[in-house]
N, C-alpha and C positions, 0 to 999 in steps of 0.2 A: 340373274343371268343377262347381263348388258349384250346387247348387240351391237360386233364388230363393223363397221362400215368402211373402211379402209382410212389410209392415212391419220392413222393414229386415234379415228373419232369413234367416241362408242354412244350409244346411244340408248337413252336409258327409257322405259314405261309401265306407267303407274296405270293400273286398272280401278277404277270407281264404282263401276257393277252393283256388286251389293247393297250400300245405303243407300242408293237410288230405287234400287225393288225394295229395302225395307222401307222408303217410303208409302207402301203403296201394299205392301204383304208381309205381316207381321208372323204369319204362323210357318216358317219355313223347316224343311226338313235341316237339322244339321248335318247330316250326311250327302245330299246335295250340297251343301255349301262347300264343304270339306274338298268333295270330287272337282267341285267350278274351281275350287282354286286351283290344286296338283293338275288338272289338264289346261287351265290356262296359263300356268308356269311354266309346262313343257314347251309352249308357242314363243318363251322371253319377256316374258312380265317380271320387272323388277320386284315389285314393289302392288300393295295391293290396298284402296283405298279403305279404312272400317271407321263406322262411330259405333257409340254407344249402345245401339240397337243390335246391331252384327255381332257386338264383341258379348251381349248375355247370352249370343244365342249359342254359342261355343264355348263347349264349358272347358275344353282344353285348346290352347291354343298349340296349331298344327307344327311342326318340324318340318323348317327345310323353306318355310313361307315368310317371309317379309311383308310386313306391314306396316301401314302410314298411317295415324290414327288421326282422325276431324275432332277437333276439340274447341268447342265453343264458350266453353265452361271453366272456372279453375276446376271445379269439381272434376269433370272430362280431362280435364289434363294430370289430375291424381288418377286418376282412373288408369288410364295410357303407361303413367310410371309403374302401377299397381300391377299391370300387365305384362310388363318386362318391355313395354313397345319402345323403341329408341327414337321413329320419325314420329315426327307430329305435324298437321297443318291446321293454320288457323288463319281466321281473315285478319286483313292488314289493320281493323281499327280497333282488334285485340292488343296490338302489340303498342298504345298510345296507354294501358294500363298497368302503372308499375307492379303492380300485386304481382300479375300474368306474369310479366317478362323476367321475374324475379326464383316463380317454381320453373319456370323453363332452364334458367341458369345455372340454376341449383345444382338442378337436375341433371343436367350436361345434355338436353335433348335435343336432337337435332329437327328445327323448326326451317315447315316452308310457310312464307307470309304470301296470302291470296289477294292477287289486287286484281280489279275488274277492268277492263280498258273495253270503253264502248266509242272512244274516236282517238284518232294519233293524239290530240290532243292531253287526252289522259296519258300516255305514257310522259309526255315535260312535264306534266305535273308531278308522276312519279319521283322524275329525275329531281325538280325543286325538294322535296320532301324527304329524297334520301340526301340532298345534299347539302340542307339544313338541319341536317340530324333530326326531322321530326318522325322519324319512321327508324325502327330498332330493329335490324335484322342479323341472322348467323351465316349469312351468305347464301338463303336458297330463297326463288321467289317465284312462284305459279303466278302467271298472267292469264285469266279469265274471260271469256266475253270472245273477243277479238271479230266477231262475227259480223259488228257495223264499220270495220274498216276495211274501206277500200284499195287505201294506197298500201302500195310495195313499203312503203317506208319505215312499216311498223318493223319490219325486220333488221335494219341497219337502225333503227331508234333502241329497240332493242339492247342489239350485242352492244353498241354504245354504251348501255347501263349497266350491262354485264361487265363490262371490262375496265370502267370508273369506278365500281364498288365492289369488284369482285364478289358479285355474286352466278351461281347457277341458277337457269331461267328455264321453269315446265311451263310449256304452253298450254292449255284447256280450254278450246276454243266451244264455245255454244252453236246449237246446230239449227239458230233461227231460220236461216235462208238454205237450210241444209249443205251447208260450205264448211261443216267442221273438220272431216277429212282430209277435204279438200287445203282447207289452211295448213293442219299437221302438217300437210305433205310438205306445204310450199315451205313450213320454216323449217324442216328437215332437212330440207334442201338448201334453204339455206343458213345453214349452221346452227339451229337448236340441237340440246343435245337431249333433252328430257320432254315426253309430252304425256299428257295425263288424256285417257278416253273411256271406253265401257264399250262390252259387247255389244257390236250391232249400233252402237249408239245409241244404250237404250238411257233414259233418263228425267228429270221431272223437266217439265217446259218440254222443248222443243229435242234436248237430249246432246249429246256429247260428238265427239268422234269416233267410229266403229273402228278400234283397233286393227281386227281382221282387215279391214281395208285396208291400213296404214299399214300394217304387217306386209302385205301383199303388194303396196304399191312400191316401199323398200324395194323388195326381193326382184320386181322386175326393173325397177328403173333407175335401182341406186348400187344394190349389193347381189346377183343374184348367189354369191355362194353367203350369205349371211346366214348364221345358225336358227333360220328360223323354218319350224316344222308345224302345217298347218293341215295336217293328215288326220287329226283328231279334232276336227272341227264337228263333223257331225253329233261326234259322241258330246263335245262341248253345248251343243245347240241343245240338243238333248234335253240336256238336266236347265240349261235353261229356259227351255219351254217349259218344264215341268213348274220351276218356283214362279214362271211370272205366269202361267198359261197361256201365254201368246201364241197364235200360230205366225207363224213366218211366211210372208208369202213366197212362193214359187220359185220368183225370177228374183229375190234379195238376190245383191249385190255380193258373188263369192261362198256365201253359204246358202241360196235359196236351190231346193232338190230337182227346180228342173230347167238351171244354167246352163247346161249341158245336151237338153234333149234336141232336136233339128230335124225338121220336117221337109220341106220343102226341095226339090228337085238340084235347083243350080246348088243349094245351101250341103245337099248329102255327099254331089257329086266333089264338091272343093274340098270336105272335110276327109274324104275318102283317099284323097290324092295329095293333099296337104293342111292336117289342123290347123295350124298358125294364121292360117287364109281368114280363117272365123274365131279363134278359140287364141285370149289371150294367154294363158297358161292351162297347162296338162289338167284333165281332173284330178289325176291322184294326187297332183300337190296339194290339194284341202277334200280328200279322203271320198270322191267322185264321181261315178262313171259316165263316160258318152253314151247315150242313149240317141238310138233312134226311132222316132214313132212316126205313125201312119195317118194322115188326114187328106183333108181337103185340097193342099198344096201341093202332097207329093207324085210323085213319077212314075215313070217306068222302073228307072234302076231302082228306086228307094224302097220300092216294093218286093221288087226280087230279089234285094240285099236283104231285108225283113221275113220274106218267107224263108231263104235259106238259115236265116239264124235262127228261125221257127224249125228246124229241119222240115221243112215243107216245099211243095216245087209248083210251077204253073208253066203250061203250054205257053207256048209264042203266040198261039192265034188266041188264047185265052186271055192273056195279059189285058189288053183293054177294054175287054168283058167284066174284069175284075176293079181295074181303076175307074170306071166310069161307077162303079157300088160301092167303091171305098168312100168318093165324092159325096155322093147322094147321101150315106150312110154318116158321113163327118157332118156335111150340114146339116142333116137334120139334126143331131143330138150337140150339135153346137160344139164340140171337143174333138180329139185328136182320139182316135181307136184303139181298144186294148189288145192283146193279144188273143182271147179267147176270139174277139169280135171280129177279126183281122181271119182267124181261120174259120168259124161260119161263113164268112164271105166265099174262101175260097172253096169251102164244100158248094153253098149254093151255086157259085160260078160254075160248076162241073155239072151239076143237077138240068140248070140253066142251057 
């Protein structure tokens, strides 16, 4: 399910997820895996990266899901045909092997060649080696790394190579300096049309580009009617806390649980009179709500917005009776207050 971005462009994304947790956790449910895929297709995932690992662990393979198989191996590569899978990717110094290039042909499989680009530099070397025929491709080519280059330039080096070899170019940028995302974005923007990331950007090393993010960044800054629906994010987080055991902290970026929560006085009152003021997109758009809790920051109003959503009430001359024990009561326990704690307060306030 390519996503539309107007003026003709779609834009296609390969998820990687999987072989990167089976690096790392071999005993996985297959019915978590099954679920990670069907809810991360409904968000617009094309394509969905598997090796060898992934593919014993499914003894059927799903309806309705696309798959790009990592093949490192000729063996890996019967495997893939074995499977019915039609994409394949394999790194570029596979394809310098005639055996390889030969069951790929055969085969009629459609191959992306993985090449690493760790300075502008490496992409003319690229370009020398497709243009001396020393590199054998079908037209699809995953650029990796990109994360030690600086300049703008990789992106018009790029399309350059794309449109002298006609080939299509996934980008898969590493998230050394944690700019994977961030790159997606920028060759989104400017005219890639495929990028390869993982949930959250999880991954071995330093880890990938968080699609979510990239999904998100689209939708406000490039297409906001793009068919992309991020309302089952939590249930997605879900199962993938479950296969890697991670906890996720709080304040993640779009999927952490308490993005959304706002303490603080001037912060309740803006949000109250205009979200947009603080809150780049609605919660519901990735499945949400605003919350608001009680600590050491908050106010007058924030408090009495709070009791009344507690169905609870408090005197005028009480009010600062009450916020002066909400303070004392935050700092001491170093956190922001629950609701049971928030109404102890205000019985003691009345005792008081």
């Amino acid at each position: 399910m390519a996503l539309f971005l107007g003026n003709s462009r779609i834009l296609k994304i390969i998820d990687r997820t999987l072989p990167e947790i089976f690096a790392y956790k071999n005993k996985l449910n297959a019915n978590d895996i099954l679920n990670f895929f069907h809810i991360f297709k409904t968000m617009g995932i094309d394509l969905f990266e598997v090796d060898s690992a992934v593919i014993k662990k499914i003894d059927k393979m799903p309806k309705g899901i696309d798959f790009i198989y990592r093949a490192n191996s000729e063996y890996e590569l019967e495997e893939c045909i074995r499977k019915g899978i039609k994409y394949c990717v394999v790194k570029w110094i596979k394809m310098l092997n005639p055996y390889f290039c030969d069951i790929i042909l055969k085969n009629h499989l459609s191959v992306t060649v993985e090449y690493k680009v760790e300075s502008i530099q490496d992409i003319y070397k690229l370009d020398k080696m497709y243009g001396m025929g020393k590199l054998r491709a079908k037209g699809k080519l995953r650029i990796k790394g990109l994360d030690r280059v600086v300049s703008h330039e990789w992106i018009e080096a790029l399309e350059s190579i794309s449109k002298k070899y006609n080939l299509d170019i996934d980008i898969c940028p590493d998230n050394t300096y944690s700019l994977a995302s961030a790159i997606s974005i920028e060759g989104i923007m400017g005219g890639m049309n495929t990028i390869t990331g993982s949930f959250m950007g999880y991954g071995r090393g330093k880890g990938f580009a968080a699609i979510e993010e990239v999904l998100m960044a689209i939708k406000l800054h490039m297409n906001s009617k793009a068919n992309i629906d991020l309302s089952k994010l939590p249930q997605l987080k879900k199962v993938f806390c479950r296969m890697t055991d991670m906890v996720v902290p709080d304040n993640k970026a779009v999927v952490g649980d308490d993005i959304f929560k706002y303490e603080s006085g001037i912060h309740a009152d803006g949000i109250e009179k205009d979200p947009s003021t603080y809150e780049p997109f609605n919660p519901k758009e990735v499945g949400l709500k605003r919350e608001l809790v009680i600590g050491k920051h908050s106010g007058k109003k924030s408090v009495c917005k709070k009791l009344k959503e507690l169905g609870q009430e408090a005197d005028e001359a009480n009010i600062c009776t009450i916020l002066d024990m909400i303070r004392s009561k935050s700092i001491e326990m170093k956190r922001e207050l629950s609701d049971n704690e928030l109404k102890d307060i205000l019985l003691c306030s009345k005792v008081v």
